[in-house]
Each structure stands twice: as structure tokens, then as C-alpha cells.
matplotlib code that plots the C-alpha trace (Angstrom):
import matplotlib.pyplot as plt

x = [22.9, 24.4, 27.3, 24.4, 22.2, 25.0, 26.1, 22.5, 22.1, 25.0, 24.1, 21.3, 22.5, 24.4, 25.9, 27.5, 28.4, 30.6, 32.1, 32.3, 33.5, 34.0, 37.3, 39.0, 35.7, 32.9, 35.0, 37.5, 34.6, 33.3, 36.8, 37.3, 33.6, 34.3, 37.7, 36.2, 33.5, 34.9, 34.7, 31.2, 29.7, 30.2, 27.9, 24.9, 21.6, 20.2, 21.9, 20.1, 20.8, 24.0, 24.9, 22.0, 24.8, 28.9, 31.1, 32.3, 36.0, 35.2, 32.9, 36.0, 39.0, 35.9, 35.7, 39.1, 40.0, 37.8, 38.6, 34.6, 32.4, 31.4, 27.1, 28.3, 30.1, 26.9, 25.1, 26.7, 26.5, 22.8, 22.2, 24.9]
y = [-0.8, -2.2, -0.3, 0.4, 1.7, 4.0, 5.0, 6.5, 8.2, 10.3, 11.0, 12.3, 14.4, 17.7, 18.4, 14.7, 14.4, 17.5, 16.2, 12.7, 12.2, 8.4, 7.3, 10.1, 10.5, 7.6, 4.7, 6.4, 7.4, 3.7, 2.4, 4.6, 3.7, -0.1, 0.5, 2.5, -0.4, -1.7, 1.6, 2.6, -0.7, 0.8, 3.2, 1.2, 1.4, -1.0, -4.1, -3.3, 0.1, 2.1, 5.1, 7.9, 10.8, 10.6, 10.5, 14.0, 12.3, 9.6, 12.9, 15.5, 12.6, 11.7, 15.3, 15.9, 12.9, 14.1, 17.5, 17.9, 21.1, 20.0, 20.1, 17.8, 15.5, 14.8, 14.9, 11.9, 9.9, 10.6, 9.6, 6.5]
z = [-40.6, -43.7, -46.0, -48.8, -46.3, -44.4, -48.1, -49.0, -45.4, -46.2, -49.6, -48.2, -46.0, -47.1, -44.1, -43.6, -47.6, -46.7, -43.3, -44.4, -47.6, -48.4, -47.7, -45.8, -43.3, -43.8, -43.3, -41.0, -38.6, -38.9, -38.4, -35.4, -33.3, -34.1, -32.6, -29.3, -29.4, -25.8, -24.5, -25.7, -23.8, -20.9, -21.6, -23.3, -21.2, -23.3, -24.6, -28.5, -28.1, -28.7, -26.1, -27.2, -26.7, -26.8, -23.5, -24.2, -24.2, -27.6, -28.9, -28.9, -30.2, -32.9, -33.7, -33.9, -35.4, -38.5, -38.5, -38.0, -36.2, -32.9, -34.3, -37.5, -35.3, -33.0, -35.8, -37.1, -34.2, -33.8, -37.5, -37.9]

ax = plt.figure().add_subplot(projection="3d")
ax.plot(x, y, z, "-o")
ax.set_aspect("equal")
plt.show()
């Protein structure tokens, strides 16, 4: 997914516009998952594929990371 097309997926979203503002939430949470990158290969099923759901250890520091609501912050991961 490419920055324009990450930009418009939040703007179309209410509830991720609100989390995820631009610099304080958008590119912190993309900072963040690049960051975790090594850890989140371990659980791919699919080498094209990213994890469908969160270890419930990267979803909580995510969540508190971003001062998000535990719905918004799967929420994001489903949709980014």
C-alpha cells in the first residue's frame, strides 16, 4: 500500500481520522509495525500475507503506544 493510498483510507474512515491523526498517530503506527516487522514474521502463514490478527503482546504496546480503544486499534490493523 502506498502513502497516497494509506492517506485516503483514513480519510475515509471516521473512526481512524480520529485515532490517527497524521503525524502524532498515522506515521507513528507505520513507524512502530515496520519497527516490530521481525517480530510479526514469525507469525505470517503466508509469505504475501501479513499476520490476519495481532499477537495480543504487539496489539496491547500498539494500542498503548497510540493512546487507541482496544476495537480502533484492531480496526487499524485489519484495514492498514
Amino acid at each position: 500500500m502506498n502513502f497516497y493510498s494509506i492517506t485516503k483510507v483514513i480519510a475515509d474512515l471516521p473512526e481512524l481520522s480520529a485515532a490517527l491523526n497524521y503525524d502524532d498517530g498515522l506515521i507513528t503506527y507505520v513507524d512502530l509495525v515496520h519497527l516490530l516487522k521481525p517480530d510479526l514474521t514469525l507469525f505470517v502463514v503466508s509469505k504475501n500475507h501479513p499476520p490476519e490478527h495481532l499477537p495480543i503482546s504487539i496489539h496491547t504496546f500498539l494500542k498503548l503506544s497510540l493512546s487507541m480503544e482496544d476495537e480502533i486499534a484492531k480496526f487499524a490493523w485489519a484495514t492498514l
